[in-house]
N, C-alpha and C positions, 0 to 999 in steps of 0.2 A: 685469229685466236683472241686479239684484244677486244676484236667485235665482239664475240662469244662470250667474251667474260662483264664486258660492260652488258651485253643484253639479258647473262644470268642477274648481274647486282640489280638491275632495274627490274627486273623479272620478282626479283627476292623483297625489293624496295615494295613492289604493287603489293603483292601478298600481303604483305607486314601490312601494309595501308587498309587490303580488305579486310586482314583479318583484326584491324582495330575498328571497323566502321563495324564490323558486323556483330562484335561482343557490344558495343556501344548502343546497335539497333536492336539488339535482344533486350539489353538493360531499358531501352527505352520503350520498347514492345513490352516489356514487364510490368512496367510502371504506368502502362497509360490506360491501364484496365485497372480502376478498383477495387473490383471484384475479387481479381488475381491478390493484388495488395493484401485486401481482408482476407484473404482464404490464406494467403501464408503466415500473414501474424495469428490467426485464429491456431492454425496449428503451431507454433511455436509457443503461444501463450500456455496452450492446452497440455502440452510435454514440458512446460515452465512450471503450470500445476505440477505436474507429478515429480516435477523433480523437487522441490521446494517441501521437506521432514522435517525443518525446524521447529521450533517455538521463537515468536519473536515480543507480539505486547500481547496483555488478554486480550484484551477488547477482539481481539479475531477471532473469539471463539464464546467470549461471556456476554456480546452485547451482541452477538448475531445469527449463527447456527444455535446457541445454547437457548436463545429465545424463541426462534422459531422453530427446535425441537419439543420447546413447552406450549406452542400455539396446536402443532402436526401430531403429540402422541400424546399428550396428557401431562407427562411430566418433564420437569428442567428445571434450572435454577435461576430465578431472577433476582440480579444486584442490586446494592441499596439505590443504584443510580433511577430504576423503574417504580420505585416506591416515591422515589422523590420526586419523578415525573420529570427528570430532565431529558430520558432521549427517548423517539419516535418509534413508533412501531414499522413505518415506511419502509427503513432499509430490513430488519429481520424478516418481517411477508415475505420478501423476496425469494427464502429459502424455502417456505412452507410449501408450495405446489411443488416442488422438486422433491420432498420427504415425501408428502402424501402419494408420487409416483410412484417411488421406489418403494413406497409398501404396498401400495396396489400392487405393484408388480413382482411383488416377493420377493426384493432385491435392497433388503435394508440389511446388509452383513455388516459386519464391524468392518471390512474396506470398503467397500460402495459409500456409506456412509459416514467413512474418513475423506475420501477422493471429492465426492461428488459436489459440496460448498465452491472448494476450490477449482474445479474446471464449472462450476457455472459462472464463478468472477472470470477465469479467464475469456469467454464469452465477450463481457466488458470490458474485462483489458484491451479483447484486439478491438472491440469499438476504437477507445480512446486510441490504438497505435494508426490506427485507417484516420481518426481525426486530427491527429497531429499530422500527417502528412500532407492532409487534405489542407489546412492550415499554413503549414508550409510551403504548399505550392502556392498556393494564393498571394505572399507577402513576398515570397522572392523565387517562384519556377520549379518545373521541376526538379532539376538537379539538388538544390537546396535541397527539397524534401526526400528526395533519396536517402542524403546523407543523415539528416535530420530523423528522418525513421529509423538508420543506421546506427547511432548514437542511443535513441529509446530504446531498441531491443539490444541493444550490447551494454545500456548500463549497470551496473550492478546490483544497486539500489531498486530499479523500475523490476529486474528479474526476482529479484527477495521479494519485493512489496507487493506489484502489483496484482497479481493473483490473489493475495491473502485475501480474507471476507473481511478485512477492515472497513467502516465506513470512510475513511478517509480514500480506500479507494476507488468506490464508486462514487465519491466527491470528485476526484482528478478527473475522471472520464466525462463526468456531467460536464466539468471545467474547461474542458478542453472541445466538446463540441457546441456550447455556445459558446467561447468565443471565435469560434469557424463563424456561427450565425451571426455576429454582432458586428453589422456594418463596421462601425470606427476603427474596430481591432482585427478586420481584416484591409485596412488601408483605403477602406473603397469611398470615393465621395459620394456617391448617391447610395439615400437612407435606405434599405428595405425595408417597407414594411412588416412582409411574409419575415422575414428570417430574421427580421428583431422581434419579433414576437416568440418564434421559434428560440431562441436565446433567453427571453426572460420567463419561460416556461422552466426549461432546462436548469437556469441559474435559480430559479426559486425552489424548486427540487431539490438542486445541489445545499441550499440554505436549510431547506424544511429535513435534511437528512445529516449537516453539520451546520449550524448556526454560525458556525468563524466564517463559514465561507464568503458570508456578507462582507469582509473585510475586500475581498477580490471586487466583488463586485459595485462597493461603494467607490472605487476605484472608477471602475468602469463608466460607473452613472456621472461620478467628476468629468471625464475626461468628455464624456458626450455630450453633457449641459453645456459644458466649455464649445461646443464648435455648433450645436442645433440651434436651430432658429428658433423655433415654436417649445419653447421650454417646459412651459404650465402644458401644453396639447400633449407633449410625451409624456408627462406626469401622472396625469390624471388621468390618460384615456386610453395607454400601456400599461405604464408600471405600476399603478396604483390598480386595477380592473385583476391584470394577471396574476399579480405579488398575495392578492385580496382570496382569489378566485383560488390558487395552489394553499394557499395558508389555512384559510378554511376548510380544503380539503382534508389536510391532513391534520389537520383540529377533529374534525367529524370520527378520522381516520382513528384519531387516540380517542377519542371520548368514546368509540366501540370498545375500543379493547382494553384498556384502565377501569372503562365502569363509570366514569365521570369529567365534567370539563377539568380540560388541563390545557394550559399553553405553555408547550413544550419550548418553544424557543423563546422565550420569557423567565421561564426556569432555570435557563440553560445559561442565560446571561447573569441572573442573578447570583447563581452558585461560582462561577468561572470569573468573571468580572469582577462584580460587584462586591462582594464576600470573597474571592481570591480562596476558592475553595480547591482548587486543582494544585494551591500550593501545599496540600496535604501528602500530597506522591513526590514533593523535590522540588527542588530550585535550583535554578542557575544562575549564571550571570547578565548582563544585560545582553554583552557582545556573544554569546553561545553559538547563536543561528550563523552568526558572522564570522565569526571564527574556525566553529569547529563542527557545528552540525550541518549547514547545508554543503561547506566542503565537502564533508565525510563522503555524503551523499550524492553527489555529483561527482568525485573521486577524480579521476586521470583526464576529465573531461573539463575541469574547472581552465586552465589555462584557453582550450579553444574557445569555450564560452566566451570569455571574456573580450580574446580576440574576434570571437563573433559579431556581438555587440558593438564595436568601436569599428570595424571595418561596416556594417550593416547599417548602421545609426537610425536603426530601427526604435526607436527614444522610447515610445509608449512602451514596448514590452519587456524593457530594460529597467523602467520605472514601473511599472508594476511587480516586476522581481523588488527590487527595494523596499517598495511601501509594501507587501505583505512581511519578509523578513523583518523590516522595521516595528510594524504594529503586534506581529506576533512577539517582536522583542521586548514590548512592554509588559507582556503576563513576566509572574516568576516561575510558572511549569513552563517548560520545554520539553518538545519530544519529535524525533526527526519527522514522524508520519504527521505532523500540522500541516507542514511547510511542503509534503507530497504534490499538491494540487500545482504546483509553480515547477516543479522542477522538471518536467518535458517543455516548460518554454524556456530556460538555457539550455535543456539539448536539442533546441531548436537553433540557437543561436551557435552551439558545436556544430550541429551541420552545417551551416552555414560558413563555418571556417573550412571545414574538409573539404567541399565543394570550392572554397576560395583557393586551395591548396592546388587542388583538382585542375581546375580552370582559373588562372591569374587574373583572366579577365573579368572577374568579379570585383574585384580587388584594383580594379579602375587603368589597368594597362591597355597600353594599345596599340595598334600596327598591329604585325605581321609576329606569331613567335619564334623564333629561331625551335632548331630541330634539340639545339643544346638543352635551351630553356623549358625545353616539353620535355625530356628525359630530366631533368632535374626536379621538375613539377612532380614527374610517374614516380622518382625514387623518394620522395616527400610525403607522397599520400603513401604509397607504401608502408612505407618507416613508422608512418601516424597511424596508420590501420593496425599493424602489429604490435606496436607501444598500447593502443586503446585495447586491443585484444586481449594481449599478453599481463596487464594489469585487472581488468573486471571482470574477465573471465575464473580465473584462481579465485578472487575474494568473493565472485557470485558462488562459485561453487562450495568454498569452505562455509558460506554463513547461512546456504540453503540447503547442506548436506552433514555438517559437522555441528556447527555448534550451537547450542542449547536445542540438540535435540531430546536431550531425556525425557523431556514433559510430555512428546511426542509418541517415543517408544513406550512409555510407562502406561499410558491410557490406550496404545493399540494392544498390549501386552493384556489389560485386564480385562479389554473389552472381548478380545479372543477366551480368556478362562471365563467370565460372565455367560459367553454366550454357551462355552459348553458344561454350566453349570456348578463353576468351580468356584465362585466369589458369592458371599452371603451380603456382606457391607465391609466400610472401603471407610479408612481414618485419613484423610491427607496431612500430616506435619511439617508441609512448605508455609512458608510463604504466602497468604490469601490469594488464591486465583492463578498459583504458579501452576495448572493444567489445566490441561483442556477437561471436559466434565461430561455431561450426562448426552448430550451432542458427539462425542465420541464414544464414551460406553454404550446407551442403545441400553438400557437395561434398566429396569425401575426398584434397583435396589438402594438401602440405605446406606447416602454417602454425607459426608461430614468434613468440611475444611474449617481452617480457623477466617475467624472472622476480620475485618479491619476496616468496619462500616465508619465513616470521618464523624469525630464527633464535635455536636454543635463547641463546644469549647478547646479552644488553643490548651495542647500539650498532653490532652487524656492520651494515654495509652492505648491500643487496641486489642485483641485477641493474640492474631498475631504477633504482635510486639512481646506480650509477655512471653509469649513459648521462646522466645530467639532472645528470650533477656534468662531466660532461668528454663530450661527444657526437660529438666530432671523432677523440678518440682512441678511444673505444668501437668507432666505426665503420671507422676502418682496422683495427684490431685483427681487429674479426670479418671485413672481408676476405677479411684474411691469412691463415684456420685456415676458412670455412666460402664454399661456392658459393656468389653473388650470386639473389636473387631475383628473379622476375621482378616482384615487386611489392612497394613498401614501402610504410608509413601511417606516418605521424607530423604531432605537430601544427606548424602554424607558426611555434611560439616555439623551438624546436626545428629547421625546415627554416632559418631563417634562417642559422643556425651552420652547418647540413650542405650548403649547398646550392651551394658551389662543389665542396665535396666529392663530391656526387652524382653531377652533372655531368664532373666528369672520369671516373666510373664508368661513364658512359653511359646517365643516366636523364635522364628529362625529363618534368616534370609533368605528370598526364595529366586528373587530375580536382581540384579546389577546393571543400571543403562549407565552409559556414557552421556555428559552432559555440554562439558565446556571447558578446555586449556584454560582459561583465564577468566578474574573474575569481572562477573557483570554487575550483581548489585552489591548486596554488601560483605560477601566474602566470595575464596573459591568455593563452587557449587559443581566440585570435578564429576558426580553422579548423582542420580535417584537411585533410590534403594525400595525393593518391597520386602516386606515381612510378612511371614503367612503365620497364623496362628496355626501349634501342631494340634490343637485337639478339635478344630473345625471339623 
C-alpha cells in the first residue's frame, strides 16, 4: 500500500514536471517564430486602434490625417505651423494612398474614415513591438524579450499612444528598429556594415519626420566615435553620404508640395530652440520629465525598470534614457509624447527584471535551486504579473475609453448629420484645435475655429484667448460683422456664460458629450455641447 502511494506521489511529481516542460515548450515554440510574434502584436495593436475614442494632443489629427485629407480630397485645414514651414510632408503622405482607396473603393463613411488612420499606425506599432523583442533577444535572450514585449503591450501609455497618428509615434518605431540595426547598441563587437547602414537610413527618417530625434541619435554617434577605429571613414562615407542622401530627399519632398525650397528641419530648430517658440503652449519645470512626466508614463512599471538596469548593467541604454530626459529637460515646453521614443527601452529593462523574477539565475545565483526557492520565484512572478495587470489595465482603459472623449464623439456625431445632409457650417468656440476637423467630418462645408496663431511678440493675446477672457462679448461682437451658423460646439464651462445669449439667437441645444471628471487644461471641460440653429 505504501508502494502505491509512493509510486502515485512520483507518478503525480512526473506530470507536474511534464506538464511545466510542456507550457514552457509551447512559450518557447511561440516565441521562436517571428512571424507568430508579428502576427499577435499586429492583432492586438489593431483591436488597441479600435479601442482607443479619446482625444489626447491635436497634432493626431491637425498635423497628420488633417493634412493628408487636404493632399487626397481637395480640402482641410493647414496650421500656422505649414505656413511657417516647420513640419514635413513625409509623415502626413503616409495617410493619402489609404484615403485615396477608401474612396476608390466607396468606402469613405464618417467610420471607415474615423477607424482607418489609426489601424494603419497600428500596422507600425506592431513593427516597433516585433523590434523591441527582437532587440531584446539580442542584448539578453529570449526570455528577457518575452517579458520585455510583456511589459510593451501591457503598458498603459504604449496602449493610449502608440496607435495615435502622432508623429512621435512613428518616430518610436523608426527608433526602435535601428537601433536593433546599430552594431554598438546591440552589444555586438563586430561592425556591420549592411545593418549600420540600414540604421542610419531608419534614424535619418526618424530625424527628417521629428528633428528632436537627433538628440537620440547624437547619443548614438558619441558612443560609436568613442569605440570605432576609423572615425573620419565612418563620417564621411556613412553618415554624411546617407544623412545627405535622406535629407535631400525629403527637401525635394517639401519643395513639391510647399511650392518652394524650404528646410524644414532648419526651421524647426529655429522656432523650438533657438526663439523658444514652443514656450507659447506652457512651461514647466526643469525636473518635469524627472519627476512627474516620464513616471506618469511608464506608471507600475517604474520600480522593475529601474531594478532592470542595476541588475543588467546594461550602462549604454540606461545612459541614453538619461541624456534624452536630460536634454529634452532643457526646452521650457514639455509634453509626455517627446520623451515616447525612450520609453520601450525601460520596458525593456522591466523585462528584464520579470524574467529576473522568473529565473534567479539571471540575477547571478548558482548551484542547484531548491524546490522551495522555485515556488517562491512562481509566487513572485505571479504577484508582479497581477500587480502590472491590475494597475495599467484600469488606467489604459479609463484614459482610452472615458476621458476627453468629447472632441471625439462631437465630430463623429456631425460628421454622421453632415453626411446625411443635416449640417450647413460648423462655429467651433473651444479652445483652438480642441477637435478633430475636416479629417473626421469628410465634408467640404464651411467650418470656423478660433484662431491662436503665436505671435511674433511676447504677451499679444490670441483669438482664442480673447473668447475665454470675455465670451459674451466675443460672441455679440462676431454677430455683428459675420452670418450665424447653423452649428456651434463649445465646452460647457463656456455655454454656461453664452447660454442665455444663444438662446435669444435662436439656438437650442441639440446634442450633450461627456468629456472629462477632472480638469485638464485650464478649467473643468465636464462636456461639449452642440447648438443647432432653429431656423436652419
Amino acid at each position: 500500500m505504501r508502494r502505491r502511494h509512493k509510486n502515485d506521489g512520483d507518478k503525480q511529481k512526473h506530470e507536474s514536471r511534464d506538464s511545466r516542460k510542456s507550457d514552457s515548450d509551447y512559450s518557447a515554440s511561440f516565441f521562436s517564430s517571428e512571424k507568430r510574434v508579428f502576427f499577435f502584436c499586429l492583432m492586438f495593436r489593431m483591436l488597441n486602434s479600435l479601442l482607443v475614442q479619446t482625444y489626447f494632443n491635436p497634432d493626431e489629427h491637425w498635423q497628420g490625417p488633417e493634412v493628408a485629407h487636404r493632399i487626397a480630397f481637395g480640402y482641410g485645414h493647414l496650421t500656422w505651423e505649414w505656413k511657417r514651414g516647420i513640419r514635413s510632408y513625409l509623415h502626413p503622405l503616409l495617410f493619402v494612398p489609404l484615403y485615396r482607396v477608401l474612396a476608390f473603393l466607396h468606402l469613405d463613411t464618417p467610420l471607415v474614415m474615423r477607424k482607418a488612420p489609426r489601424l494603419l499606425q497600428s500596422v507600425f506599432a506592431a513593427v516597433g513591438d516585433l523590434y523591441l523583442y527582437k532587440l531584446s533577444a539580442v542584448l539578453f535572450g529570449d526570455n528577457v524579450a518575452k517579458w520585455a514585449l510583456f511589459s510593451q503591450l501591457a503598458n498603459w501609455f504604449m496602449i493610449y499612444c502608440s496607435v495615435r497618428t502622432l508623429s512621435n509615434s512613428l518616430e518610436t518605431v523608426l527608433t526602435l528598429v535601428s537601433l536593433y540595426f546599430w552594431p554598438c547598441m546591440r552589444s555586438s563587437s563586430r561592425s556591420s556594415t549592411v545593418s549600420r547602414k540600414w540604421s542610419l537610413v531608419l534614424a535619418a527618417l526618424a530625424c527628417a519626420i521629428r528633428p528632436t530625434s537627433a538628440i537620440i541619435w547624437l547619443y548614438v554617434g558619441l558612443l560609436e566615435f568613442s569605440k570605432e577605429r576609423y572615425k573620419l571613414k565612418l563620417l564621411f562615407l556613412e553618415v554624411a553620404p546617407i544623412g545627405m542622401l535622406v535629407l535631400g530627399l525629403t527637401c525635394l519632398l517639401d519643395r513639391i508640395m510647399y511650392g518652394t525650397w524650404i528646410l524644414v528641419p532648419l526651421n524647426f530648430l529655429k522656432f523650438n530652440f533657438l526663439s523658444s517658440g514652443g514656450d507659447y503652449y506652457g512651461t514647466h519645470k526643469w525636473h518635469w520629465y524627472f519627476t512627474q512626466g516620464f513616471p506618469v508614463m511608464i506608471f507600475s512599471f517604474l520600480p522593475f525598470s529601474i531594478a532592470g538596469i542595476i541588475y543588467s548593467k546594461q550602462w549604454r541604454y540606461a545612459c541614453l534614457l538619461a541624456w534624452v530626459l536630460g536634454l529634452y529637460s532643457v526646452l521650457g515646453h514639455k509634453e509626455f509624447r517627446f520623451v515616447l521614443p525612450v520609453l520601450p527601452i525601460a520596458l525593456i529593462f522591466s523585462g528584464y527584471c520579470l524574467a529576473m523574477i522568473e529565473d534567479p539565475g539571471l540575477a547571478g545565483y548558482k548551484g542547484k535551486e531548491s524546490s522551495k526557492k522555485r515556488t517562491n520565484c512562481s509566487l513572485k512572478m505571479v504577484l508582479a504579473v497581477i500587480f502590472l495587470l491590475a494597475t495599467n489595465i484600469p488606467m489604459s482603459l479609463y484614459m482610452s475609453l472615458v476621458h476627453q472623449r468629447g472632441p471625439e464623439d462631437v465630430m463623429n456625431h456631425l460628421a454622421r448629420e453632415a453626411h446625411h445632409g443635416k449640417v450647413k457650417n460648423i462655429l467651433f468656440l473651444t479652445p483652438c484645435h480642441a477637435t478633430p476637423y475636416y479629417s473626421v467630418l469628410h465634408r467640404n462645408l464651411p467650418m470656423r475655429f478660433l484662431d491662436c496663431t503665436p505671435s511674433e511678440e511676447r504677451g499679444v493675446l490670441d483669438e482664442s484667448d480673447h473668447f475665454l477672457m470675455d465670451p459674451v462679448s466675443f460672441l455679440s461682437e462676431y454677430a455683428k460683422n459675420m452670418s450665424l451658423p447653423s452649428h456651434i460646439v463649445l465646452f460647457d464651462s463656456e455655454e454656461q456664460k453664452l447660454k442665455n445669449l444663444l438662446n435669444s439667437y435662436d439656438y437650442r441645444e441639440e446634442r450633450r458629450f461627456f468629456n472629462a471628471h477632472f480638469k485638464v487644461d485650464r478649467e473643468l471641460q465636464a462636456s461639449i455641447v452642440v447648438y443647432v440653429h432653429t431656423r436652419q
